[in-house]
Structure formats: C-alpha cells, structure tokens
N, C-alpha and C positions, 0 to 999 in steps of 0.2 A: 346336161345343164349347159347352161350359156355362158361364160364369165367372161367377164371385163377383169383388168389386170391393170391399174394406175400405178405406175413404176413399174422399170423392169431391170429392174438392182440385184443386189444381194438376194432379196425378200423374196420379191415379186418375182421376177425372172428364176429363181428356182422353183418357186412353188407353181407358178404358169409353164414355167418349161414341163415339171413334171405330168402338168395336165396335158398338156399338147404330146405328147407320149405318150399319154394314155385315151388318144384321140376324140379327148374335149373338144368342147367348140371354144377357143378361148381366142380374145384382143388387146392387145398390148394399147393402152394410151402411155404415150412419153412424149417424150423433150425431141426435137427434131436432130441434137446429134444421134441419139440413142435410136432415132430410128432410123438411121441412115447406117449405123452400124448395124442394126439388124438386117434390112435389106440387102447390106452388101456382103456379111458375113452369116447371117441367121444365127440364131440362138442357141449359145454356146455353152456347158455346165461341165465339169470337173467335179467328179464325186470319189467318195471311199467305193461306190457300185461301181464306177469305171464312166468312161467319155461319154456323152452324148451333145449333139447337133443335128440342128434342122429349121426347116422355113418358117416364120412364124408370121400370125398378121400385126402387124402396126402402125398407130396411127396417131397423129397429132391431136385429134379430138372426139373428144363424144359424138359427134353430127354422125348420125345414120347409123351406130351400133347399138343393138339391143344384147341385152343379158339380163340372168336371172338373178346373179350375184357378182356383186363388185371387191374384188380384194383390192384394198385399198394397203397401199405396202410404202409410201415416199416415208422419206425423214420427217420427225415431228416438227421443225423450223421450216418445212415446205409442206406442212398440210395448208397452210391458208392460199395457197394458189388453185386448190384444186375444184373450187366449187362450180368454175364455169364447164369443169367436165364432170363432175358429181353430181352435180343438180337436174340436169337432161333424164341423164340416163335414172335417177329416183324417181321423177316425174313419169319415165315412161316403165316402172312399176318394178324395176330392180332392188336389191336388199343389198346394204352396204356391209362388208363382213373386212372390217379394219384391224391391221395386223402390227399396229405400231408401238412399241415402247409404251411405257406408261399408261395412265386412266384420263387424261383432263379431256382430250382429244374426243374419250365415250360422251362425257358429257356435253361439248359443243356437239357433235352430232346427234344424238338424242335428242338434243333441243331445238334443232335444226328441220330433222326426219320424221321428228317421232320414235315411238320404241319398234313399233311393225317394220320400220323399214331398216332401222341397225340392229345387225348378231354381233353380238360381243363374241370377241376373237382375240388370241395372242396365237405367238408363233415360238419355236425353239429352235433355229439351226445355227450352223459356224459358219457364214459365211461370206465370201467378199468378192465385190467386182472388181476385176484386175482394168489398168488404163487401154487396155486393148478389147476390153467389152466381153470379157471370159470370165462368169461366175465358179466361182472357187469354192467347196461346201469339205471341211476338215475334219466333220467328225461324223458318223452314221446318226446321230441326233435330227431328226428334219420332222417336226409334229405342229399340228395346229390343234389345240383347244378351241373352242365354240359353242354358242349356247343362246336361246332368248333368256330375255331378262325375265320373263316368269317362269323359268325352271321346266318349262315344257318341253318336251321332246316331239318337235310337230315334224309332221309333213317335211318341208323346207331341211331340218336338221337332216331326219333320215337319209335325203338327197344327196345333202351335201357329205355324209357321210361316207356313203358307198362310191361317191364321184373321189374321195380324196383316200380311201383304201386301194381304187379299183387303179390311182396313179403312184399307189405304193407308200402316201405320206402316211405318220402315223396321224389316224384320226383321233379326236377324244373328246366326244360330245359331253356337254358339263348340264348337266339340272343346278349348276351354282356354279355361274359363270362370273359375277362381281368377285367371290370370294378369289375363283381362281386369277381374277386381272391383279388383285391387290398383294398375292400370293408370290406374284412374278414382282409386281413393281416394287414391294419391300425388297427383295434381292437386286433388283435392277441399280435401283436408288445408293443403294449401299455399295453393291460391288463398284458401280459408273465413279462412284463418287470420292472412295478409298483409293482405287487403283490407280484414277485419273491423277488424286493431286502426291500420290507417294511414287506412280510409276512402277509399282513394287507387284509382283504377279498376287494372287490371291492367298497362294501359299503364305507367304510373306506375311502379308496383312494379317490371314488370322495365325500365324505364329509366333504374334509376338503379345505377351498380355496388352500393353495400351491400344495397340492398332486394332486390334480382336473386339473391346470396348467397344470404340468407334462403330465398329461394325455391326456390334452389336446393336446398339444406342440406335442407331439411323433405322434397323429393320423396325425395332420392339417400337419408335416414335410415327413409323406409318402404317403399323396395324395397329396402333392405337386411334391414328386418324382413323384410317377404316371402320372402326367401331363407332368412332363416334359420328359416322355417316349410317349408321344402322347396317351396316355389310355385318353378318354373321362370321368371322373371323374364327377357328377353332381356339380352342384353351392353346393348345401346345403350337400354333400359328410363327414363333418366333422361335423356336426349338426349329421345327419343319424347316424354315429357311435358314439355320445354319448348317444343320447337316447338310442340305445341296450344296451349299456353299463350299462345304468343306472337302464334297466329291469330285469337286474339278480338279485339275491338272494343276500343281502350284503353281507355276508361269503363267498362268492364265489372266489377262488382261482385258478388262471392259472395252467397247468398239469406242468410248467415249474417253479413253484412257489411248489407242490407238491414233484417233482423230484431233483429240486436242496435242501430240505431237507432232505430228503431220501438217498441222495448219487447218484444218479443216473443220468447216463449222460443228456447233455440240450441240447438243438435246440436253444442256444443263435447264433449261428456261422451262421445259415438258416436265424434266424431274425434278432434279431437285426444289426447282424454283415453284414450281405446283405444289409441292408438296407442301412447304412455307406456306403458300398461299391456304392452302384446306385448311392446315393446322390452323392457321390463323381464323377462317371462318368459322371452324367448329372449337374454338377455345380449347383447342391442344398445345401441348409447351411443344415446342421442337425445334432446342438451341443447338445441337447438335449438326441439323439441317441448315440453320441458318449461318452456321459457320463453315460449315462445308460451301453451301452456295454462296455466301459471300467472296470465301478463296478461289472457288473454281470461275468465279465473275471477273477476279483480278486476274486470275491466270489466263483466262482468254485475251483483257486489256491489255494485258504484258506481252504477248503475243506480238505485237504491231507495234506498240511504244517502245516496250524493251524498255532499259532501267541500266543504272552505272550499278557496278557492284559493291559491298561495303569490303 
C-alpha cells in the first residue's frame, strides 16, 4: 500500500517509521523545520525493541504524492490547517484513516469526505518527540484500531491489516469502530482532564474516594453522550474503562497534563470542550465536564496572565 503520513510527531513518525521498515511505500507531509530535520538526520525512533534510523521521504505538500491511505496523526488544535494537503490527495482517491484524540474531528471529516473516504481509527502508544527530532516510544503498547462505519470488513481493512502486522504494529480491525472511538475518549476525557488540573499521576486520582468520583462522573457522562448519539455502548461500558484505568502505572500522567505544564498548547477545546458541546446537543447533563472545562480554560489563561497569590 501507499501511505501518506501528515505529521511526523509522536503518532505519525512512529507509526510511518514503522512502515518504512517494513518497506512501505510511505510520505512524510510536515512543517518545513520537520523536514529539514529529517533530511538532515532521517528518522529516528527509540523503542523498548531497541534503535532504529533511516531515510525517509518528505515533503512540504500534497502536490504530486499519491496514496492509498492517509494517517492523519497532527494535534487536534492543528487539524484545521491540514485541508489544503487533505483535500488533493481524497480527490485523487486516497482514504483518510485519522488517528487523533477524541470523536469531533470524525465528524468534521465525515461530513467533509464522506463515509467511503474516512476509516475510523484510534491509536495506543507512549510516546514523545524529543527537541532534537528523536521519537521516544516507553512502553511496548503501539496498536491501532480501525474499521468502516458499517461494520464491514472490506477489501481496504484486510489491506491495511496485513500492511500494519507485517510492520509489527498491533493490528485490530473493529466491525464497531464508533463504539471503540467512544470507548477511548470516555478514558481520554477523564484521565486528560483529572491529571491535568490535580497534576497528581493516575494512581493518585483514583486512590482517593472524591478524585475516584470525579473520574468516575466524567467517564459514565460521556458514554451516556454516546448513547444518546445512538453509538451501542456495552451495559458494563463504565466498569470497562475504570479497570484500564486503574492498570496503568500510578505516576502516569495525561500528555495534556504534560503539555499544559510545559506551556504548550492542549486539546482541552477536542475534549473536554466537545464533549460539553454533544451533551449539550443531545440533552445530556454534564456538570461534571463543564466544570472541569471551565478550570482547565482558566488554567491555560493563567498561563500567560499569572495572578497575585491570596
């Protein structure tokens, strides 16, 4: 298969790198430092499997590259740049397979593409790009889920299937690919949003009755949105994501818990701020959300203002 690769971060750049090792045809679209760091040092990953490096193609724009599928992998507060390199490449018959945080992002392209031309897609790995252009991957965790929206297992799936086994990722093609996007983002939502404003690893959170609530409240309020999107959501849906929850590593820290230390922009506006939003269109409470996203709104403003102490 053909892939196109838009970012080549954390996400993208591991999952491309992988392919290009597993001698894909695959193209790097990025930001012109990112390609200059690749051209001068090629593509660099740090795994629990051990080192690899090598040449990779990159380019500043869609013009002249064909593929069959686009992993589309940038931050959710930088998807709206990407359409003048998105749009060529669907026009000239490629399938978008987006691997980003949260569900809102499915539905602007859905309604953009069509359903033939987006696979619903999430991704699982640890991983981070160091300031010298070196992906860093900390746990043997590196899977993408995928799936069309009508549950079929076409042609395309199977493809892609063998292309991302045969590069060692774990593959997991879904016949209920909504349920699994909604399945991640109740977790996403919850962990991004506890750790961010306590600072506190996961352990923390769910080891104390009140913060456990919280946690709770946020998951069980957006697989109720869920539902009331008609997503088939299981009976035991909120059980399911505490347990994961509770199998991570206690120190473990949201990348939006990371980043809003750092200074670095957040995906609260994807999450938690989407979520507000659905609730609110489908007549769901979710005061819980609204106050998390309301703190994590001031916490960014504080950022840059700062504030006298009492």
């Amino acid at each position: 298969m053909r892939f196109a690769v838009i970012g080549a971060g954390a996400v993208g750049g591991y999952f491309g790198g992988r392919l290009v090792q597993a001698g894909q045809d695959v193209t790097f679209i990025v930001r012109s430092r990112r390609r200059r760091q690749l051209e001068d040092k090629g593509l660099v990953i740090q795994s629990p499997d051990g080192h690899w490096s090598g040449p990779v193609k990159a380019v500043e724009s869609a013009e002249g590259v064909d593929a069959d599928v686009v992993l589309l992998t940038v931050k959710a507060y930088d998807a709206e740049g990407v359409w003048s390199n998105l749009d060529p490449l669907v026009q000239r018959g490629a399938a978008v397979l987006p691997l980003l945080n949260g569900v809102r992002h499915m539905d602007i392209l859905r309604r953009r593409y069509g359903d033939d031309a987006v696979i619903g897609g999430l991704c699982h790995v640890e991983s981070y790009l160091d300031d010298d252009g070196v992906i860093h991957r900390s746990s043997r965790v590196q899977d993408i889920t995928f799936g069309e929206w009508s549950g079929v297992i076409t042609p395309r799936i199977e493809a892609l299937d063998e292309a991302f086994r045969r590069a060692g990722i774990g593959s997991h093609p879904s016949s209920a690919i909504e349920v699994a996007l909604w399945d991640k983002y109740a977790f996403i939502t919850a962990v991004s949003g506890t750790t961010a404003l306590t600072g506190a690893g996961i352990g923390v959170v769910l080891g104390h009755g009140s913060s456990r609530a919280v946690f709770q409240h946020l998951v069980e309020e957006a697989v109720t949105t869920a539902r009331a999107r008609g997503i088939s959501m299981p009976d035991d849906a909120v059980e399911t994501v505490m347990r994961r929850a509770e199998g991570f590593e206690p120190g473990m820290l949201a990348s939006m818990a990371k980043d809003l230390r750092a200074g670095r922009p957040v995906e609260i506006d994807h999450l938690q701020g989407a979520l507000v939003e659905m609730a609110r269109e489908y007549g769901v409470p979710a005061p819980v959300h609204e106050v998390v996203y309301g703190l994590l709104t001031a916490a960014v403003a504080g950022r840059s203002v700062g504030g006298d102490r009492a």
